[in-house]
N, C-alpha and C positions, 0 to 999 in steps of 0.2 A: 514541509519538514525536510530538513537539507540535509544527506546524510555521507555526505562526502566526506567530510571530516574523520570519518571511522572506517573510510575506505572498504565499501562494502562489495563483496563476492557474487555474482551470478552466477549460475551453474544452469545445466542444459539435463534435463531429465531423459535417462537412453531409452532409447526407439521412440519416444515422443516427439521430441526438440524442443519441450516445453521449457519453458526458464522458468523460473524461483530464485531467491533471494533471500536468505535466512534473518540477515540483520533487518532486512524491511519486513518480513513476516513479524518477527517479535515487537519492535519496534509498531507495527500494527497494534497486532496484540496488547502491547502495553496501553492505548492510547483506550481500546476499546474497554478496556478493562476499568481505566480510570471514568472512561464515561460510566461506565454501570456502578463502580459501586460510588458516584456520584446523583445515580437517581437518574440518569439523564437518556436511559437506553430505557424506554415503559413496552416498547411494542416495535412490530416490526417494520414500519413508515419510518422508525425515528431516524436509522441508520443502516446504509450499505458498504460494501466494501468492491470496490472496481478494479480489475488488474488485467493488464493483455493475454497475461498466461492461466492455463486450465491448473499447473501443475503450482501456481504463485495462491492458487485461489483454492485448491485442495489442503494445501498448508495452512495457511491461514485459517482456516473452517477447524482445520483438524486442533491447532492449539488456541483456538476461541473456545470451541467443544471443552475440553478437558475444564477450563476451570466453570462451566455450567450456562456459558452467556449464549441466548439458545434465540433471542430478540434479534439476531444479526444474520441479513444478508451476504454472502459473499461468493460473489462470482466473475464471468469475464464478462466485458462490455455487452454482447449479445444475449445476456441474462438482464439485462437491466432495462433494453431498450422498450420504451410503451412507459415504465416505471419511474417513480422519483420519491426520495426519500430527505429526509429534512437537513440529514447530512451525506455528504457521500466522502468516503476517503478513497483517493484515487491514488493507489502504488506503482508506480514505475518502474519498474523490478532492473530493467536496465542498469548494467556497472559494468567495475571490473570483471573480467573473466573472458572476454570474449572481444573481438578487435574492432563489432561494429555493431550497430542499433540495431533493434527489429523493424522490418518494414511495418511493423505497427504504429511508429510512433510515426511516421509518415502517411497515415490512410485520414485524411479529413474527417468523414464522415464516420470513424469509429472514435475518436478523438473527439466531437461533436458532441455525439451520443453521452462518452464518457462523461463530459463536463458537463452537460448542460441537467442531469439527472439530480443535482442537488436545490432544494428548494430552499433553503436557507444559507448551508456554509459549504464549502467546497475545502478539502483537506488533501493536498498532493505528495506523498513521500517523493522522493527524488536525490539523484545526486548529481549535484546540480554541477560540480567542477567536470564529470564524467560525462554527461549530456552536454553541456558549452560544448567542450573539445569533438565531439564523435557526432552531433549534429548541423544539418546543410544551415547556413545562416537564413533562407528563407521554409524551413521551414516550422511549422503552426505550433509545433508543441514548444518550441523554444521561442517563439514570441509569446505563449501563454506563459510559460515559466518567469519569460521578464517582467509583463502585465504584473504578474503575480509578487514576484521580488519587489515590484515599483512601489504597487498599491495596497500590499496585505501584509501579513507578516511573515520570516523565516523564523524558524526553530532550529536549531541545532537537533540531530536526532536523540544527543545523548541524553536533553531536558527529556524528550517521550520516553526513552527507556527507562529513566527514573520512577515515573507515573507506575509501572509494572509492579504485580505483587514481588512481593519475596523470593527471591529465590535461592531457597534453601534445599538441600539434595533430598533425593528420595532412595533411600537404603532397602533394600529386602530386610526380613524380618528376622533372618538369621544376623545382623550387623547388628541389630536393637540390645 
């Protein structure tokens, strides 16, 4: 899911240095949601959620939780490793906001880990005009992106934000 088009924001969580990503959180969000109320989330094997950051995988948990979808893993690669789930969506939190990648997206063997956890479909968020420009040409995650561009399919991210409930405001009860 390519989400360059909507030019999405990264942001650094203080005293952590964690990164998040709000348009790939929802955009998560949206996709999980259209799996479940598609029948397709039964149990907690069906689907995980993989991201390099602590504070990208607290989000996401946090607006999965609200609308009740409770069958979904989500954490950072080191929560998954031993484990494999029939889907994994793997977030790349990386963008705008900041002038250079995380050495994460450079560690083989957590990149490995990442990908190789999905027993059936493998689901990558990304922005993929943000990565071309900001990654070394020999490195693994952008020859996986091209693999992936070659042989599978892109989405625009804005088709997955569609999949998303309604979002209609929530007022206090004094506005009713």
């Amino acid at each position: 899911v390519d989400t360059s088009k909507q030019f999405p924001f990264n942001n650094v969580k203080p005293k952590t240095n964690s990164r998040y990503n709000i348009l790939h959180a929802i955009a998560v969000r949206n996709l999980v949601f259209f799996l479940n109320q598609q029948n397709l989330i039964t149990n907690v094997n069906d689907l995980g959620i993989i991201t390099p950051y602590n504070a990208q995988a607290d989000l996401i948990s946090k607006i999965i939780n609200e609308y009740e979808i409770n069958n979904v893993e989500c954490g950072t690669v080191h929560r998954f490793q031993g484990n494999q789930r029939d889907v994994i969506i793997f977030d790349l939190v990386d963008s705008y906001g900041l002038p250079y990648v995380s050495k994460f997206l450079y560690d083989f063997k957590l990149i490995n880990v990442a990908v190789s956890r999905a027993k059936g479909f493998l689901v990558v968020f990304a922005n993929l005009d943000y990565l071309e420009s900001k990654l070394s040409p020999s490195s693994l995650i952008r020859e996986l992106l091209f693999e992936m561009q070659s042989n599978g399919s892109v989405f625009n991210v804005k088709e997955v934000i569609e999949l998303g409930p309604d979002s209609k405001p929530v007022y206090p009860e004094e506005y009713d």
